[in-house]
Structures are given as structure tokens and as C-alpha cells.
N, C-alpha and C positions, 0 to 999 in steps of 0.2 A: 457723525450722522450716517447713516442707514444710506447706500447708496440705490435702496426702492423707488421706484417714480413717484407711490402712494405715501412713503414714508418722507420723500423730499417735499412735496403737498402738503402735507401735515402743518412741518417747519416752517414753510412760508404763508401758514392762514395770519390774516390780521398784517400783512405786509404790503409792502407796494412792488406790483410786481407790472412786470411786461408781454403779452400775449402775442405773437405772433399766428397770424392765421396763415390755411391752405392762400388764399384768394390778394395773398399781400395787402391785407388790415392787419392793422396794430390800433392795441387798445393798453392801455398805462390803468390802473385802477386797485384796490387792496382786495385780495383776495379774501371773499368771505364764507367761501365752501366749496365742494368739490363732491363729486363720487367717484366710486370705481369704474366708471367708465373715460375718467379725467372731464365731465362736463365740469366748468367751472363758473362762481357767480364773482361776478366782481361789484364794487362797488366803488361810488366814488370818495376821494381824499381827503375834497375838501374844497381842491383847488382847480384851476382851469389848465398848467402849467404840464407839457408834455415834454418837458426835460429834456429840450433843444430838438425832438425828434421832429420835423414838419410833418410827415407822414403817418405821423400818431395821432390817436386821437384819444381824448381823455374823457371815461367813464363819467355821464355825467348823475346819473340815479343808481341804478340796480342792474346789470347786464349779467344775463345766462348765458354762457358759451359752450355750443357743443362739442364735444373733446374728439369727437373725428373730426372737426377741424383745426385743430392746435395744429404747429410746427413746434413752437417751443413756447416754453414759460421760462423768464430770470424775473429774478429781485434783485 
């Protein structure tokens, strides 16, 4: 894999992945789209479950995130 930020994005659409914001929010949700600017949509799992994090919170519909606010994205 392509070590691009846009090409790493790609790979993880349809995944469950982790957002960390500027503002210390975390959102857990599957990534359902992105642009070139890193805005990202997430959506939800399925489930309510924030994978032990207390401080997360889990995507409950459809969430747009603006990409000048990311820190980081993992799956």
C-alpha cells in the first residue's frame, strides 16, 4: 500500500476506523467517504460498543467530519 494520506483513505473506506479530533473528541464509526480535503463521513456499525475507549464516542447515524479537524484516523 501506497504510503499517500488520500491513497491510505481509500483502503480504509467501508472499515471501522478511529477519528481523533483537534478538541480531544473521538468518534469509532466506518468510514463511508472522504475528499481531498480529508473531510470525512462516517457512519454507524451497527452497534453501540466503543471498544473499551470511555472517552469515545460511537457514531450513532451519519457524521461529516471536517478534515482541519482530524489529528489522526486508525482502523
Amino acid at each position: 500500500m501506497s504510503g499517500r494520506p488520500l491513497d491510505v483513505l481509500e483502503a480504509s473506506l467501508d472499515a471501522l476506523v478511529t477519528v481523533h479530533l483537534k478538541d480531544g473528541t473521538i468518534y469509532h464509526g466506518v468510514l463511508a467517504g472522504y475528499d481531498q480535503h480529508m473531510n470525512l463521513v462516517l457512519e454507524s456499525d451497527g452497534t453501540a460498543d466503543v471498544h473499551g475507549d470511555l472517552d469515545a464516542t460511537a457514531v450513532q447515524d451519519t457524521t461529516i467530519i471536517r478534515g482541519d479537524n482530524v489529528v489522526t484516523i486508525t482502523t
